[in-house]
Structure formats: C-alpha cells, structure tokens
C-alpha positions as MATLAB code, in Angstrom:
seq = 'XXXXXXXXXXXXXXXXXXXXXXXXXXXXXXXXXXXXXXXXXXXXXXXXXXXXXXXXXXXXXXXXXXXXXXXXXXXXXXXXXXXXXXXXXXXXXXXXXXXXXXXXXXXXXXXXXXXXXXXXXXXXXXXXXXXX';
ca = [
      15.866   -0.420   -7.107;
      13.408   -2.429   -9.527;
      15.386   -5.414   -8.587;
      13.183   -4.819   -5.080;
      10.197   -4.246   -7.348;
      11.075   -6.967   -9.590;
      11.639   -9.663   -7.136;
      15.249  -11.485   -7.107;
      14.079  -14.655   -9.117;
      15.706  -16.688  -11.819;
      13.431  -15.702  -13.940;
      14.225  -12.008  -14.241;
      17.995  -12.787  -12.871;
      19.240  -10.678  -16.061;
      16.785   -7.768  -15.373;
      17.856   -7.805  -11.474;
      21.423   -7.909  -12.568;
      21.516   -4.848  -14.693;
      19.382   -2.865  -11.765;
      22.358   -4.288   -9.005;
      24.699   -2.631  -11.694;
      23.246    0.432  -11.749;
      23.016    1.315   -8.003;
      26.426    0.004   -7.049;
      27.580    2.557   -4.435;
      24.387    4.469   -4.164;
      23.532    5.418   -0.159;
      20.852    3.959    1.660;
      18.835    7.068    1.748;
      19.189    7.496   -2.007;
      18.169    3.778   -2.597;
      14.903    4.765    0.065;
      14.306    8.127   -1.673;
      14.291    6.030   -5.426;
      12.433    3.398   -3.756;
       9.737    5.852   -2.778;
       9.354    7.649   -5.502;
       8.969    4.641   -8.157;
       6.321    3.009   -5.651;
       4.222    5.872   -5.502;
       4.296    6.391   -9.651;
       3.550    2.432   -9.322;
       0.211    3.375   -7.379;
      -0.547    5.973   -8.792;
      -0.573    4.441  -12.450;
      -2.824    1.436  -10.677;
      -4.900    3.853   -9.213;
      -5.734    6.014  -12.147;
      -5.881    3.268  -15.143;
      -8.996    2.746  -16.821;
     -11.019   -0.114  -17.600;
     -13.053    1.210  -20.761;
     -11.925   -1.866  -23.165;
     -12.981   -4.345  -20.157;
     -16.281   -5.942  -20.002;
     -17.210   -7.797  -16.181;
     -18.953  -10.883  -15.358;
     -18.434  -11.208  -11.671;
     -17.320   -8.607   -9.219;
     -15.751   -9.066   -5.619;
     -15.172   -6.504   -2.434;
     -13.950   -7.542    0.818;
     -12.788   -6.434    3.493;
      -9.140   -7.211    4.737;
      -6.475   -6.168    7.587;
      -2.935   -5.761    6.907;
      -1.042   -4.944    9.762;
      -3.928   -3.570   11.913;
      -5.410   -1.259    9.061;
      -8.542   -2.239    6.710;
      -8.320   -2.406    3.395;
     -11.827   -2.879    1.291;
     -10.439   -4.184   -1.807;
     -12.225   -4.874   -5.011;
     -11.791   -7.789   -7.968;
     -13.314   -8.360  -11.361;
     -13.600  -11.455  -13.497;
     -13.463  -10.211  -17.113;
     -15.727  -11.725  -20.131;
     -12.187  -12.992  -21.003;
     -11.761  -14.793  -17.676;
      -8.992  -12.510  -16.537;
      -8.806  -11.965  -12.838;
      -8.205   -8.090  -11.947;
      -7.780   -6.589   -8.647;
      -9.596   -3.567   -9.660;
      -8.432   -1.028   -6.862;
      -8.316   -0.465   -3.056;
      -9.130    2.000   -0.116;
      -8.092    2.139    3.431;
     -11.171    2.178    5.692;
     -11.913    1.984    9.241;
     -14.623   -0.421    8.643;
     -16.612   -2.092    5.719;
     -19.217    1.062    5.766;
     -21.856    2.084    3.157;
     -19.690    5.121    2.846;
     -16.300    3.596    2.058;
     -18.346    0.994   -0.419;
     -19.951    3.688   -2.257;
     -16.336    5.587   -2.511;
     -14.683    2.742   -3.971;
     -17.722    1.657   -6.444;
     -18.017    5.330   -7.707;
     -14.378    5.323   -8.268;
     -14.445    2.331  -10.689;
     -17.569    3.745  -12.075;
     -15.420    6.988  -13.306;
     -12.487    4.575  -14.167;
     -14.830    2.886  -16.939;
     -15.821   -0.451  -14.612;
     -19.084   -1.730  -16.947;
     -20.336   -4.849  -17.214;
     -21.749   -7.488  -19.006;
     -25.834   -8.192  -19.009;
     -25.805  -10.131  -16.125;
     -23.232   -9.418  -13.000;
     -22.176  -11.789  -10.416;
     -21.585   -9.918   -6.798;
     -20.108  -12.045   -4.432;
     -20.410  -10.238   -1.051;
     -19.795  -11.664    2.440;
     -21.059  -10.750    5.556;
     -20.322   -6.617    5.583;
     -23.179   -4.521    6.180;
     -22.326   -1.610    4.028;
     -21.930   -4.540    1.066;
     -25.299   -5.710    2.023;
     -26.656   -2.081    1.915;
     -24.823   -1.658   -0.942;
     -26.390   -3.963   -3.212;
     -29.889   -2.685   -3.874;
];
C-alpha cells in the first residue's frame, strides 16, 4: 500500500519492495480499504499540523479546478525560504466566505508572520475583499 503512497521510484525501490512483500495475496478490496484508510490519516495529519515554530514572509491563495471541483489552496514562504502548501478547501467559488474559512483555519493552526507580509493575490474577488 505505501508503495502507492510512496511512488515506485529508484529511489525508494527498497522501501517499495518491502511494502510489495507485505501485501502479496491481499484482495483488491482489502488493498482499497488500506488504501483508504492510510490516505485519510495522511489528510488528516496535514490538515491538523501546526505551524507555531514557523515564521512567514510571503503568503499565496488561489483558486484551482481539479476535475471540475475548486479548490482555494493556500502557500507560505517561510523566513527560512521553505515553500509550504499550508492547507486547502473545496469551494464553489473564490468567495469572501470560503477565504475567511481557510485564513481563520491557519490562524488557529499557529500561521504568524514576520513584520512585513507579502500577499500575492490574483484576480478573485473574495481575495480582493479579503485583504483589508
């Protein structure tokens, strides 16, 4: 199962080779049923971490469609220069409302940042509306 979280690369070939191991003659339904349940502890954990020991220069939300669905999405660029997707929600639209949900969110996750904060925003209204 990890070996589908892991990506089959040459890089992790021994990793992916002790996962193929493991699930030798497991059924398709278990396979779908471990699959499941490791993905959603996956987003969960991504969902929930905290960002307390991380400071922000520059921040980034945008909106993007996968598959016919919007997803607002939101990165930070640490005082470290680390690039961090910072979290995600599903929206039918870039609205003041989803914005808000999102930037509270991070807000309770510990998102701070440094004295100065670069926004980059595009051309969503609720990000425009957002910003004062």
């Amino acid at each position: 199962m990890r070996s589908v979280l892991y990506g089959i690369s040459q890089r992790k070939f021994g990793q992916t080779a002790e996962h193929v191991a493991e699930s030798f003659g497991r059924s398709g339904s278990t396979t779908g049923r471990v699959f499941k349940e490791e993905t959603e502890k996956a987003l969960k954990h991504f969902m929930t971490r905290r960002f307390d020991d991380l400071e922000f220069v520059a921040f980034l939300i945008n909106g993007k469609t996968l598959r016919e669905e919007q997803i607002l999405l939101a990165a930070g660029l640490t005082t470290k220069g680390e690039k961090i997707i910072l979290g995600f929600v599903e929206a039918k639209t870039e609205s003041h409302s989803c914005v808000v949900a999102l930037l509270q969110d991070l807000q309770e996750r510990g998102f701070q940042t440094a004295m100065t904060l670069l926004v980059l925003l595009d051309g969503g209204k609720g990000l425009r509306k957002r910003r004062s």
